[in-house]
C-alpha positions in Angstrom: 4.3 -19.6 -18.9 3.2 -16.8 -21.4 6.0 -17.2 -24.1 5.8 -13.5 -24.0 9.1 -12.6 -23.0 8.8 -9.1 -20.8 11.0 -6.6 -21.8 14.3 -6.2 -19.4 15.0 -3.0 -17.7 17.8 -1.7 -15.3 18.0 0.3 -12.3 21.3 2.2 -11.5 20.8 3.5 -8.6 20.9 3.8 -4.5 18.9 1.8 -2.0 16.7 3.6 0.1 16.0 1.9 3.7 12.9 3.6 4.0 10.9 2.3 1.1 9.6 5.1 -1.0 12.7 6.1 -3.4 15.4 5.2 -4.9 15.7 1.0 -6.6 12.8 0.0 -3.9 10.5 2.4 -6.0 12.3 1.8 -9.0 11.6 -2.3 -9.0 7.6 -1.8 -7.4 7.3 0.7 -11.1 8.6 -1.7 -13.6 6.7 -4.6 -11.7 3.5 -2.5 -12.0 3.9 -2.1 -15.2 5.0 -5.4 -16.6 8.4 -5.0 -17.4 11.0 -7.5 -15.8 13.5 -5.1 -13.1 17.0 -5.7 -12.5 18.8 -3.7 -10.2 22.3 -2.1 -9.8 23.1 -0.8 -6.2 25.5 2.3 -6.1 25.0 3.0 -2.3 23.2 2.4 0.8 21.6 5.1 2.5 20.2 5.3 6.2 17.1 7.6 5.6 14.0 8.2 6.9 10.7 10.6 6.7 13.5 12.7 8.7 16.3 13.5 5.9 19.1 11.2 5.0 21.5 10.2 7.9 24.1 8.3 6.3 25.4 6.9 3.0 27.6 4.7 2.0 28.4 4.3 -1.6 29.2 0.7 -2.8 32.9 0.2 -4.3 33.0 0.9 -8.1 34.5 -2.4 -8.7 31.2 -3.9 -7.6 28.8 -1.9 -9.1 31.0 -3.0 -12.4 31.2 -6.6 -11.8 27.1 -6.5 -10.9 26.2 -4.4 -15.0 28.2 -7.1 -16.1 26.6 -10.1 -14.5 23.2 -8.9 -15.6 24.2 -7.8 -19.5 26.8 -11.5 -19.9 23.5 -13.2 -18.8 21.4 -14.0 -22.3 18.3 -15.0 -20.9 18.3 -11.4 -18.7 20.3 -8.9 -20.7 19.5 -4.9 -20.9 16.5 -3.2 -23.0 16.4 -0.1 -21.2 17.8 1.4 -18.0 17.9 4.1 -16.0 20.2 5.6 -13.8 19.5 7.1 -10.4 21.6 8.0 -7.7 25.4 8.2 -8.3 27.4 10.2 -5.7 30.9 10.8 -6.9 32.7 11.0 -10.0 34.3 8.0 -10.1 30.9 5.9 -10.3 29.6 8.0 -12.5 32.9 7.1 -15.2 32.3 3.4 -14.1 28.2 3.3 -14.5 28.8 5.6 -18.2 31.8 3.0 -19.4 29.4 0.4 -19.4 26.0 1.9 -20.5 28.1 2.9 -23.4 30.2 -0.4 -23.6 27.1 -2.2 -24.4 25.3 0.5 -26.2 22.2 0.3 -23.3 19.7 3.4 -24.1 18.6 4.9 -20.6 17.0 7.4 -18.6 19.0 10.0 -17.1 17.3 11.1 -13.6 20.0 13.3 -12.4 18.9 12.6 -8.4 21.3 15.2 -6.5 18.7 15.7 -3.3 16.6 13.2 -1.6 12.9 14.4 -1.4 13.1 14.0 2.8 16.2 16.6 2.5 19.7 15.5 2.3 22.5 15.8 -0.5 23.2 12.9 -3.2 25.7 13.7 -5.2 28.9 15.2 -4.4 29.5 18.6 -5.3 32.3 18.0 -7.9 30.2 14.8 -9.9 28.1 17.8 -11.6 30.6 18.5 -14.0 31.0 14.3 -14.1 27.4 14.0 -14.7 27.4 16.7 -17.5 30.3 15.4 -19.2 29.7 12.2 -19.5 26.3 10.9 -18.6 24.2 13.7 -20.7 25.7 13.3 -23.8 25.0 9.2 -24.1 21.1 9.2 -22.3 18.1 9.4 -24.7 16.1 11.1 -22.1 17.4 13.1 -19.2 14.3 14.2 -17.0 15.7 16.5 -14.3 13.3 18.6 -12.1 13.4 22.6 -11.4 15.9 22.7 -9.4 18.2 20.2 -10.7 17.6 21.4 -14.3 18.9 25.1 -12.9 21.8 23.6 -11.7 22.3 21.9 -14.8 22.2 24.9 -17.1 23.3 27.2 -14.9 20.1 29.6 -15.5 17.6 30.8 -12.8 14.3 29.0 -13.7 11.3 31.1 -12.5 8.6 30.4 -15.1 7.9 28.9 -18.1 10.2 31.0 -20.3 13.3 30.3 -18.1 12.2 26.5 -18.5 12.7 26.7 -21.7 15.9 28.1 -22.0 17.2 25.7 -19.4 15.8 22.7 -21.8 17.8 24.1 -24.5 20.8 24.9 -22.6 20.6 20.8 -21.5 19.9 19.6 -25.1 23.1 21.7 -26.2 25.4 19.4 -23.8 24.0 16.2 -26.1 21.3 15.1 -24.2 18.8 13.6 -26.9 15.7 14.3 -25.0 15.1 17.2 -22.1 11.9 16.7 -19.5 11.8 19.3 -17.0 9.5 17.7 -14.9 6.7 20.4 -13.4 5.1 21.4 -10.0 7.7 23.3 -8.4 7.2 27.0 -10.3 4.3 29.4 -8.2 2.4 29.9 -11.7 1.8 26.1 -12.2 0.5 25.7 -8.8 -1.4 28.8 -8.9 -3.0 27.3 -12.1 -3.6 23.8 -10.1 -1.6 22.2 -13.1 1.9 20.4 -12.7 3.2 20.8 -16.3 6.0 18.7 -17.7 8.5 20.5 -20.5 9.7 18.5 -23.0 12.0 19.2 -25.6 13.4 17.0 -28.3 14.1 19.8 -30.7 10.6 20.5 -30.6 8.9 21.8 -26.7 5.6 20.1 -25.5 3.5 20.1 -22.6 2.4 17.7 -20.7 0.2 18.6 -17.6 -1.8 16.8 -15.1 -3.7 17.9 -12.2 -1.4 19.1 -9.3 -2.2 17.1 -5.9 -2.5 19.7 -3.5 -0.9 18.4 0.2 -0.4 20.3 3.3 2.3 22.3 3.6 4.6 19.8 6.1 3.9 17.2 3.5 6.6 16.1 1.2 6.0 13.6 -1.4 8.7 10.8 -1.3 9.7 8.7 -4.5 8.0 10.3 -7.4 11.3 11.6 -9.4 12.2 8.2 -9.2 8.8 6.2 -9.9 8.8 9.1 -13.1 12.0 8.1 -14.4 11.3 4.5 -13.9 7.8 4.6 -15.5 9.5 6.2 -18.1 12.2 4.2 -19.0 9.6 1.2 -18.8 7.6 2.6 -21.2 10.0 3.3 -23.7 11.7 -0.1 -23.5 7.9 -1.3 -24.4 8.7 0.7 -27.6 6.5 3.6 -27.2 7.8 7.1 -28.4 8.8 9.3 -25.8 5.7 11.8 -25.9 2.9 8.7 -25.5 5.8 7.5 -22.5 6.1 10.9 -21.1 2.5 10.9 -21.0 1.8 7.3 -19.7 4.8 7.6 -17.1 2.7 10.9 -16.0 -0.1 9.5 -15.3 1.4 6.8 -13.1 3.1 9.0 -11.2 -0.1 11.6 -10.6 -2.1 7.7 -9.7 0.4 6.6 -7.2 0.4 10.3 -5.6 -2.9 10.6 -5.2 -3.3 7.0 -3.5 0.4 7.6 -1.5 0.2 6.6 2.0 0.9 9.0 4.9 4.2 8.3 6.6 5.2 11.0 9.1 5.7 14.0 6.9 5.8 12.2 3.9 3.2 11.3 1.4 5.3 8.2 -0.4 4.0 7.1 -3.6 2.0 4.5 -4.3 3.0 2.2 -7.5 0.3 -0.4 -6.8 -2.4 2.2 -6.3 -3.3 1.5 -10.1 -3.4 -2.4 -10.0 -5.3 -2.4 -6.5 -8.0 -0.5 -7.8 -8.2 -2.7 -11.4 -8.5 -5.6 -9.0 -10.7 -3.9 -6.6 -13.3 -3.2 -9.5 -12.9 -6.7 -10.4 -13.8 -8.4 -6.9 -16.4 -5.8 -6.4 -18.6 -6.6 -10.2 -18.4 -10.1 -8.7 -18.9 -9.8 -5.3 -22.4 -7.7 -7.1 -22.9 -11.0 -9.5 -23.0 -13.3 -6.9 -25.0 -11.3 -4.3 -27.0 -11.5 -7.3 -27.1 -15.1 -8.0 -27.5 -16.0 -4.1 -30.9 -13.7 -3.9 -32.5 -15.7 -7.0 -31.4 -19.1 -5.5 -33.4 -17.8 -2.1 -36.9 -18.7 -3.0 -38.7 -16.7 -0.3 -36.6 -13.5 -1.1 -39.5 -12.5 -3.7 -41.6 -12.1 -0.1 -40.0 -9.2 0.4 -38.9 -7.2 -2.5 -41.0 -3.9 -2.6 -43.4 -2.5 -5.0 -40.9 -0.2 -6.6 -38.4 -3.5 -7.1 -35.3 -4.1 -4.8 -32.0 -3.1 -6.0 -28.4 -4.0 -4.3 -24.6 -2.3 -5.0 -21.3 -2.3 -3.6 -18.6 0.3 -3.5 -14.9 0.6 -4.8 -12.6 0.5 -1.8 -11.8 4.3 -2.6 -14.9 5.2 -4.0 -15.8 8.9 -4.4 -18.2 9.3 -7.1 -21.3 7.5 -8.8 -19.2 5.8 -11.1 -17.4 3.6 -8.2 -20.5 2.2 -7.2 -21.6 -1.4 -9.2 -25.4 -2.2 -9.0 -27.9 -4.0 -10.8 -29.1 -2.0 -14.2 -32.9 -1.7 -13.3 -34.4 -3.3 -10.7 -34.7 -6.6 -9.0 -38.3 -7.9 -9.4 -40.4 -11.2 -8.7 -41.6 -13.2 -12.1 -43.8 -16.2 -12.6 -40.4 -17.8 -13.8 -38.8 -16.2 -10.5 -36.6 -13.3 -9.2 -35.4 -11.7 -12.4 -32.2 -9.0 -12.5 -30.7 -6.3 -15.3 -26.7 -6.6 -15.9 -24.2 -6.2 -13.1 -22.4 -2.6 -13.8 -20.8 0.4 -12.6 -22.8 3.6 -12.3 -25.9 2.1 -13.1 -28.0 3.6 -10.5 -27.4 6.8 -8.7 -30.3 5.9 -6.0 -28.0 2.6 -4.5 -24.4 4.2 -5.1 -25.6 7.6 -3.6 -27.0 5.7 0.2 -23.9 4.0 -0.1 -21.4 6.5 -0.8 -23.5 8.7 2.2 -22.7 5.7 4.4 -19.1 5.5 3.5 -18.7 9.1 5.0 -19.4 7.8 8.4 -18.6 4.0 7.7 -15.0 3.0 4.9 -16.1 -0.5 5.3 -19.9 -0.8 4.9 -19.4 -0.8 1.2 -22.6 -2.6 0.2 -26.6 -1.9 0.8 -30.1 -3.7 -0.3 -33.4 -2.1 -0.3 -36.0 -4.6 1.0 -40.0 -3.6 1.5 -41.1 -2.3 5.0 -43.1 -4.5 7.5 -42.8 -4.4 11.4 -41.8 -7.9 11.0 -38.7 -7.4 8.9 -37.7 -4.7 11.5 -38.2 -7.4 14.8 -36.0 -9.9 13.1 -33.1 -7.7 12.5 -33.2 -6.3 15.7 -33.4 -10.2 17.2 -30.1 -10.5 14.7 -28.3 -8.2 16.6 -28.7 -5.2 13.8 -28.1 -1.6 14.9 -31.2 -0.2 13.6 -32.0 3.8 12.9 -34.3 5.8 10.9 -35.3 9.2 9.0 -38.2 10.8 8.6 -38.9 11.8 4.9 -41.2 14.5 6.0 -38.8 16.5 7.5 -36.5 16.3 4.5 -35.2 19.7 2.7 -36.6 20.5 -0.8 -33.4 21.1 -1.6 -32.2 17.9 -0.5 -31.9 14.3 -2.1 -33.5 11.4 0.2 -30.7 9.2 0.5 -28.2 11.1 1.0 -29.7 13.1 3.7 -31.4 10.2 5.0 -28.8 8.2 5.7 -27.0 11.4 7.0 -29.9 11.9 9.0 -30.0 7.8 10.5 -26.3 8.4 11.0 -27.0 10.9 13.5 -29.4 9.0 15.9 -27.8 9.6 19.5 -28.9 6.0 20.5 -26.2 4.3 17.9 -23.3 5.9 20.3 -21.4 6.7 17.0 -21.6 3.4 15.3 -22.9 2.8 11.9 -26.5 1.3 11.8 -26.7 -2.5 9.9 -30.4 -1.4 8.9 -31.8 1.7 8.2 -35.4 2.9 7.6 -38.0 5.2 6.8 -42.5 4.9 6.7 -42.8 6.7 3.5 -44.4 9.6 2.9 -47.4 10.6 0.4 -46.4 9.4 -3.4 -43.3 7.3 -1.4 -43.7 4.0 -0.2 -41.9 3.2 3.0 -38.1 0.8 2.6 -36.1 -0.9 4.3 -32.3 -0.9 3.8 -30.0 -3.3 5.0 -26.0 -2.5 4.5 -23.1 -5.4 4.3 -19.1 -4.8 4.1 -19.6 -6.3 1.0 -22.9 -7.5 -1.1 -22.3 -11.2 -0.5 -22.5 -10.0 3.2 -25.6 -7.9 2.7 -27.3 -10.9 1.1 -26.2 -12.9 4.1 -28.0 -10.3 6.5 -31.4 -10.3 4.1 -31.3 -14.3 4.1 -31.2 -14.6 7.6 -34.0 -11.9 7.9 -36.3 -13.8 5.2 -35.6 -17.2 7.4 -36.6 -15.4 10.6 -39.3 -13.9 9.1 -41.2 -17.0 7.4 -40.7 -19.3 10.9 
């Protein structure tokens, strides 16, 4: 146990079977970002990538005996909420008696439509929601079109946004986001820009995550309004937790997974790749420690020094690529290494990331020296072995890239990814070996067996 006591935050809200909105996306935000969840279901829905097929909202009574359970409890209790989905009048009077009862700062995300398509709030709760629900929230964080309803006003640019904000703050709301990446001009610009007005307007944009046309993206209203409330029960202001809650939201997008004709948001997609990075330095560290702890490895590391990475999971640039700093060369005291680091060297991340284009899961290569015999024993190993011909590279081109391209390409791999390959050299260039792994513990594995093979 810590003895840090993580801060408490409610969810008021609808279930949604499917996974991607509603308390489901609500509880995965606040556990991504280290708050403790608590939940308060106001209906059941029967949805899908399809629209909403049914709902049933939960009696009033029980939605007032559950925010009472959860505030009488000392050891839980309320820092922050938010409220979601809350389809008639009557629930709305219950859920704003007893955020106001106990004096429980929230988040207003006024959810009238489900992102799949189908209606969340009755027609006559507007008025409900206005009346009594906008005057007690610190922060009410509708989008376009629900902000349009709200004020009453056409929204078609940034202007109109701003007089809707005002038109919102005017019926007591304390704080006005009109969240961004529904107006033609933003995504003309490639920006999704968030309004917010607290008596004073801001922006806030981010990059906006362009999606084919049949794609909808499911649960980021609600992962917004969640990160946000999180985020302010932490204690930040609302601009650094407008910001941060941004930011999560424009993560878990980008890394959503494909469901039908959804794209759903992905709250983890920030804590996988933290741990990713992690397992990946030391999967490096250790691929490193193994090759100095094989004595015969110096046998074959080539004149210009061996060098081994591994990519991120998702990797798409240079920087996703760990590697040893330098080289890996042979010393009277033995085989000695540079730090373990990310985008260290562009020669190792660049064959890798050219392999990943054919290949997700061959994450990892080693450059070994050339010999005849090094290429019989992987091919006695049961390695797929190709090659390129660095005289017939393009002056324009850079070697590994192409070359590995190039290997790719040989007609006698039917499609699969080669384990090994290699090139002779060419005049100035002296001829390599590389050997690829799913990770660099597995690559090492592969070299070891070839170094055993070798010295027999």
């Amino acid at each position: 146990m810590s003895g840090i006591k993580m801060k408490r935050v409610m969810t008021i809200g609808g279930s949604d079977c499917s996974g991607g909105a509603g308390i489901q996306a609500d509880i995965k935000t606040f556990s991504a970002l280290g708050v403790y969840g608590t939940s308060v279901l106001t209906a059941i829905t029967a949805q899908n990538s399809y629209g909403v097929q049914a709902t049933h909202e939960v009696p009033v009574e029980l939605v007032e005996a559950q925010m009472e359970s959860i505030v009488s409890d000392k050891g839980l209790g309320v820092d922050y909420a938010k409220t979601g989905m809350l389809h008639s009048s009557a629930m709305i009077e219950v859920v704003a008696k007893e955020l106001k009862k106990y004096k429980i700062p929230f988040v207003l995300d006024p959810v009238m439509k489900a992102g799949s398509g189908g209606v969340l709030l009755e027609d006559n709760a507007l008025n409900t929601v206005i009346e009594l629900l906008i005057p007690i929230c610190e922060v009410v964080t509708p989008n376009v079109p629900e902000a349009s309803f709200i004020s009453g006003l056409e929204i078609r640019n940034k202007e109109d946004a701003k007089e809707a904000a005002l038109e919102i703050h005017k019926m007591g709301a304390t704080a006005v986001i009109i969240k961004g990446g529904h107006l033609e001009h933003e995504i003309a610009a490639g920006k999704a820009t968030d309004l917010i007005y607290d008596g004073e307007f801001e922006d806030i944009s981010s990059e906006y995550i362009k999606r084919e046309k049949e794609k909808i993206v499911h649960g980021a209203g609600c992962s917004f309004s969640a990160a946000l409330a999180a985020e302010l029960a932490k204690g930040n202001n609302l601009r650094d937790a407008a910001v941060s809650a941004k930011k999560f939201v424009h993560d878990a997008i980008s890394g959503g997974e494909e469901v039908s004709n959804l794209i759903v948001v992905n709250q983890a997609q920030g804590l996988r790749k933290d741990a990713d990075r992690y397992f990946v330095l030391e999967n490096v560290k250790e691929a490193v420690r193994m090759l100095k702890n094989t004595s015969t490895f110096k046998n074959i590391i080539p004149e210009v020094g061996t060098n081994i990475g591994m990519a991120m999971e998702c990797a798409e640039s240079e920087f996703d690529v760990a590697a040893v700093d330098g080289r890996i060369n042979p010393t009277k005291e033995g085989i000695h290494a540079g730090f373990v680091g990310f985008d260290v060297s562009s020669h190792i991340a660049r064959m890798i990331l050219a392999m990943m284009e054919h290949d997700k899961e061959r994450r990892s290569a080693i450059n070994v020296k050339y010999s005849s015999g090094i290429l019989e024993a992987c091919k006695e190993l049961g390695m797929r072995v190709s090659s390129f011909e660095r005289g017939k590279e393009p002056t324009d081109a850079r070697t590994m890239d192409w070359g590995v391209r190039e290997a790719v390409r040989n007609p006698s791999l039917e499609g699969k990814a080669p384990d090994v390959i290699f090139d002779l050299g060419a005049v100035g260039k002296e001829p390599m070996v590389r050997i690829f792994g799913r990770t660099a513990v597995d690559a090492v594995g592969k070299v070891k067996k070839v170094v055993e093979r070798v010295e027999r």
